[in-house]
C-alpha positions, 0 to 999 in steps of 0.5 A: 436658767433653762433648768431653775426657771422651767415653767417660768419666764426669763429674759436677759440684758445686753449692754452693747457698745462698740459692737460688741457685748460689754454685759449681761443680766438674766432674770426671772420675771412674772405676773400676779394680780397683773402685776409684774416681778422680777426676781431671782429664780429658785436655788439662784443665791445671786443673778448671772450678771457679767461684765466683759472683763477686758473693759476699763473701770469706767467702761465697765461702770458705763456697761452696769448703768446701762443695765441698771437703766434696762432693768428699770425699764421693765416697770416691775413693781417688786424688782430685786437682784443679787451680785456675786462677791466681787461685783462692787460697783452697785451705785451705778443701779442706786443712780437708777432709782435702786435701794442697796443692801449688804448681805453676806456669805461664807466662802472659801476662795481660793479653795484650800488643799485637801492636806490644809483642811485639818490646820483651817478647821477648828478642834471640835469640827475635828472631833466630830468629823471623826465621831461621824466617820465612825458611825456612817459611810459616805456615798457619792452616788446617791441618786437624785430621786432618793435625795428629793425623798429625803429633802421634802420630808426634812423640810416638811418635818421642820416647817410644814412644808417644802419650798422646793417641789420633788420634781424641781428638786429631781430636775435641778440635780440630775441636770447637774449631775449629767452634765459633771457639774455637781456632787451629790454626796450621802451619809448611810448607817449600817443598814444602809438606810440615807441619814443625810444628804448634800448637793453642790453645783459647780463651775470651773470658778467656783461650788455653791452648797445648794441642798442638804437634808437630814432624817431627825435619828442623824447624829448632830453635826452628820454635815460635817464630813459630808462638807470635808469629803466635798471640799476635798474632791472638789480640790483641782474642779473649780477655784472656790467654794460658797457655803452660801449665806445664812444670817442665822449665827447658829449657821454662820458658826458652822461654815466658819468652823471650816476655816470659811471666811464671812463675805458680803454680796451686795443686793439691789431692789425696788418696789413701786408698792409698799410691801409689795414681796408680801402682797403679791407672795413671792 
């Protein structure tokens, strides 16, 4: 939370019951026009919400009302927050006056072995992946300076303009990047010039495809073996891995191509005033 929401506010909910913490719930949180949000922080596809899994089914629903309830207290306007796949027990949040919506994901989980990668993956990602390798070289020491360069002018050719600042972008991997918790992968021509990047953060239970960008020259599809060399080494570092999201079919196609298996997430959100993501810009 430190390193996604510097310059920024953030809090957390405890649930405590027993004397002990049964749950937790970190969120980012701001003002505009004197107004307060809480939403998620950049590059945070789902919040941090845990619950102690040593507690019963109803404990554990007892744990996310009390939660729901503490979230509600903050008297938000806009209030909105993503569970991780596997967290199921939303209506404890719609009891609180929460909407609910399903969102999905692509995900590999368990992640499969590095030899069953090509009976998973479809035949043209199979070509491809062999049509880039010739092509590029893979280098998995790109630096974080060079990846944000690259970043910032993608998405600035695509749409005007960069969600993601420079330095945010710089902090986030080389934060990750120190601590042996990402992988920061690039494709190089000939002349040695960064054709395409990717970065994933992981933990020991599961990567998350945060960034990637591309120069317009690349060839089509230059993801491919970056994504196959990532899946690869990621093999024995962490449980599973999430493509995370994407509602475009063009996208969704992609990830499924891989052999990754479409998911649903589930979001909760609450404004106190009509569209008030677009009023208030966040």
């Amino acid at each position: 939370m430190e390193t996604v929401c510097a310059g920024k506010h953030w809090d957390v909910l405890l649930s405590k019951g027993h004397g002990k913490v049964g749950g937790a719930l970190p969120f980012l949180y701001g003002k505009k026009f004197g107004l307060k949000y809480i939403l998620l922080p950049q590059l945070t596809p789902w919040g941090g919400l845990w619950i102690d899994p040593t507690l019963d089914a109803n404990s554990q629903h007892w744990v996310l009302e009390a939660l729901a309830e503490g979230l509600r207290r903050q008297k938000a306007v806009l209030c909105m927050q993503r569970f991780a796949p596997g967290v199921e027990d939303w209506k404890a949040f719609e009891k609180k006056g929460f909407n609910h919506t399903t969102r999905f994901t692509y995900r590999f989980d368990p992640l499969p072995k590095p030899e069953e990668l090509p009976q998973l993956a479809d035949r043209g990602r199979k070509r491809q992946l062999e049509a880039v390798r010739q092509a590029y070289t893979i280098d998995r020491q790109v630096g974080a300076d060079e990846f944000a360069a690259l970043h910032t002018s993608y998405w600035e050719r695509r749409s005007g303009h960069d969600l993601l600042s420079r330095d945010f972008i710089k902090r986030v991997c080389s934060t990750a990047l120190g601590r042996g918790q990402a992988l920061l992968y690039g494709l190089r021509d000939a002349e040695g010039t960064l054709t395409a990047a990717r970065f994933v953060a992981y933990d020991s239970h599961c990567a998350y495809a945060l960034m990637s960008a591309m120069r317009p020259e690349a060839l089509r599809n230059s993801m491919t073996a970056l994504v196959w060399a990532m899946l690869t080494d990621l093999y024995g570092k962490t449980e599973a891995f999430d493509f995370e999201g994407g509602t475009d079919p063009g996208v969704g196609h992609f990830y499924s191509s891989f052999g990754a298996k479409k998911t649903e997430l589930h979001c909760i959100y609450h404004s106190r005033i009509p569209f008030g993501e677009k009023i208030l810009h966040v």
